[in-house]
C-alpha positions, 0 to 999 in steps of 0.5 A: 151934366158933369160935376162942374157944371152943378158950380158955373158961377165963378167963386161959388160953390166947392170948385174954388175951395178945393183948388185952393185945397190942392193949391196948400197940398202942393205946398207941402214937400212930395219926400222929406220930414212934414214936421218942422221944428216947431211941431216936434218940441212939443210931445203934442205936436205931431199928435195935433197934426195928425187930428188936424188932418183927420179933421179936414179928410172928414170936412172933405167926406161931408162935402163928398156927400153933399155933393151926391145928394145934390147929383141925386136931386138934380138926376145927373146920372139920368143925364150921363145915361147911367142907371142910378145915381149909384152907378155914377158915384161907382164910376165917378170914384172907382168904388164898388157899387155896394159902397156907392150905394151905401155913400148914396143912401147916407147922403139922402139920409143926411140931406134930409132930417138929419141937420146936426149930422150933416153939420157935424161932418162938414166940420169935421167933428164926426166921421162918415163912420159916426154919421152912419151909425146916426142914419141907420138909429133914425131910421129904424125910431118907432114912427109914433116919436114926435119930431122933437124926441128924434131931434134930442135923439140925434143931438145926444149921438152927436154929442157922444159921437164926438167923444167915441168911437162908431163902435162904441156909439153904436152901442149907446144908439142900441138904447136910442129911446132913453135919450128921447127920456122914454120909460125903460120897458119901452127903450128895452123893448125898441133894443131887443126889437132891433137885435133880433131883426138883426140876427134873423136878417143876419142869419138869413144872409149867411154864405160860404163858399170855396176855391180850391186853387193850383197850389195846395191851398183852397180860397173861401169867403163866408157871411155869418151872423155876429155872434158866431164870429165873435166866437171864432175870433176868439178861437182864433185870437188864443191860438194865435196869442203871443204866449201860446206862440212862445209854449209851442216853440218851448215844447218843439225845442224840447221835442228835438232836444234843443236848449229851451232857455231865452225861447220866450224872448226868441218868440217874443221877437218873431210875434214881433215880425210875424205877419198876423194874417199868417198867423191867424190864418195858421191859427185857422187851419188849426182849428179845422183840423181839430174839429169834433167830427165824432160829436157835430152837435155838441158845444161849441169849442169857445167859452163865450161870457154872456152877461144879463140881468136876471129880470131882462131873461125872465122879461124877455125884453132888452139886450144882453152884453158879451165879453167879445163887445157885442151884444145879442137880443134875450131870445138869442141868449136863451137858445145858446144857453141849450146848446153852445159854451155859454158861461154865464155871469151872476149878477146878485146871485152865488156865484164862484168864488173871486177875491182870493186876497193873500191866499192865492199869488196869481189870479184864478181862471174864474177872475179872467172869465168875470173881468172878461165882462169889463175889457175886451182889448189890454188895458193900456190906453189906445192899445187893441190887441184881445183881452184873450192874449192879456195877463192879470198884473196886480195894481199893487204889486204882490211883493208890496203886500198886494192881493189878489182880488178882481178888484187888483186886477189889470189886464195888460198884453204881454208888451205893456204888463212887460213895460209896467214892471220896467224902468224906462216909464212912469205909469198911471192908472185911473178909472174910467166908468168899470174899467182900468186905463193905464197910461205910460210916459217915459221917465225924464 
């Protein structure tokens, strides 16, 4: 049976709108500008083009499962003499079978129980990415929840979905039980519960393996449980930051004798033509080498702030944050505490000084381990770049009798903190929840 034949009646069906969806693409030119005039007077304009696109490539993805889950219902591929409905979809759309698998999976899952996702996605509200995090959370719900909380739990992550991004709604999945209003002994209970199945099967899975290839170089691929990831992507990421890059340039020039000056801006320059793969990698192959071979059961090289209430660790119950944007079960904390660079941050309790006020010019490594729990990327709206490359600017400027307290502090990556002190743009800053987002608009 071929997909054509789950839509013979004419003007029925997906066949006659995707047509027509060809039909409008065709219209626009293959080279040339896809912004007429009209678009570019606004600053909006392309902006809203953009989201316009994203919207119909997500109805487009809801229609792609939907098409799936009905090709499962109906046994195409029994029909086709494939084995699975997985491997029609891999042959059908040159995908690996994992993914298919996963694409079969979350359309049986969204052809079932999950009504406002499945609507969500097909007006494109919500990406497969969101609908995913949605499946997986109603899957793993305490059996004993009546009908009614699992649908207030899927409404909320709708809601929330539709103003988030997959990562951060996972993080409000985490504590799915406290939108269906249950206690918070039983929603730190389901969260820690969760976490911990997660790092055993994590753990369970982790793999490495090496390729030495003909060349001098050696090819690998690992699997590891998130938090150990997150600690070598931090590794990585300050080794690999900008600042480092333009040190080590300072110290090679001065090691050959060389005029140092302006060498900031030289490496400033090639971090922006580098190819960060490269560079991670380079950052990488560093970090083999320097290995503490002497001490192979010592801490790890990595400062990891790990922040928790003090009565969750006492409990046993619910999740503790990190400063890299994961979060890990109570019992996880408490092993890494033994053996690993874990830094933990006071909360209610004594801890290292931090509000330096007019004492101190620049901000202590102290404040940057305690921001650290707020901002995982610069705080410039919209930009990614890690935490680990930012500098500490005063939202008051010092020369303007700022102070140099946690509570002034901005963390802004070595593009933007240049920007915010330049004349070319106005800047904003404004709170959102515990965090600082500083937005930028040039100057008329």
């Amino acid at each position: 049976m071929s997909i054509q034949a789950l839509h013979r009646a004419p003007g029925r069906g997906a066949r006659p709108a995707l047509d027509a969806v060809h039909g409008a693409l065709d219209g626009v030119p293959a080279e040339g500008s896809v912004l007429d005039g009209s678009v570019l007077e606004g600053a909006v304009g392309p902006a809203v083009v953009l989201g316009e696109i994203d919207r119909a490539i997500r109805r487009l993805q809801g229609l792609r499962l939907r098409v799936i889950a009905e090709a499962d219902e109906k046994q195409v591929a029994d029909d086709s003499g494939m084995s699975s409905t997985s491997a029609w979809v891999a042959a059908r759309s040159r995908t690996s079978g994992a993914d298919a698998s996963d694409d079969v999976r979350l359309a049986v899952a969204l052809d079932g129980e999950l009504a406002a996702t499945r609507s969500a996605l097909s007006e494109g509200r919500l990406s497969t990415e969101h609908a995913k995090v949605i499946a997986t959370t109603a899957a793993r719900l305490p059996e004993a929840l009546a009908a009614t909380e699992r649908a207030r739990i899927e409404t909320s992550l709708v809601a929330a979905g539709e103003r988030i991004d997959p990562e951060r709604l996972r993080k409000v999945a985490r504590r799915a039980l406290a939108l269906a209003e249950r206690s918070v002994e039983e929603t730190d209970t389901h969260e820690g519960e969760q976490l911990a199945a997660e790092e055993e099967l994590a753990w369970q899975k982790c793999r490495f393996t090496l390729r030495h290839n003909d060349d001098g170089t050696s090819t690998g691929h690992f699997t590891v449980p998130r938090t150990a990831a997150d600690i070598l992507k931090k590794v990585v990421q300050q080794l690999a930051s900008p600042k480092r890059l333009a040190a080590r340039e300072q110290e090679r020039g001065r090691a050959l004798g060389l005029d140092t000056r302006g060498t900031e801006h030289r490496a400033a320059t090639v971090v922006g033509e580098i190819d960060w793969q490269q560079r991670n990698g380079q950052a990488f192959a560093e970090i083999l080498e320097h290995l503490p071979t002497e001490r192979l059961h010592g801490k790890v090289a990595a400062t990891v702030v790990v922040t928790v209430e003090h009565q969750k660790l006492v409990s046993g119950l619910g999740a503790a944050g990190m400063d890299t944007g994961s979060a890990m079960s109570i019992g996880q904390v408490r092993r890494l505490a033994c053996e690993a660079g874990i830094l933990p941050a006071v909360l209610d309790g004594d801890s290292v000084p931090l509000d330096l006020g007019r004492t101190k010019r620049h901000f202590q490594e102290s404040q940057r381990v305690a921001l650290a729990t707020a901002y995982h990327e610069c705080a410039a709206a919209d930009c990614d770049r890690p935490y680990a490359w930012c500098d500490l600017h005063h939202e008051k400027p010092w020369s303007r009798g700022g102070r140099t307290d946690l509570a002034d502090a901005v963390p802004l990556c070595g593009f933007h903190h240049r920007l915010v002190h330049g004349e070319r743009h106005q800047t904003r800053i404004h709170r959102v929840g515990n965090r600082k987002v500083v937005t930028f608009r040039r100057r008329p």
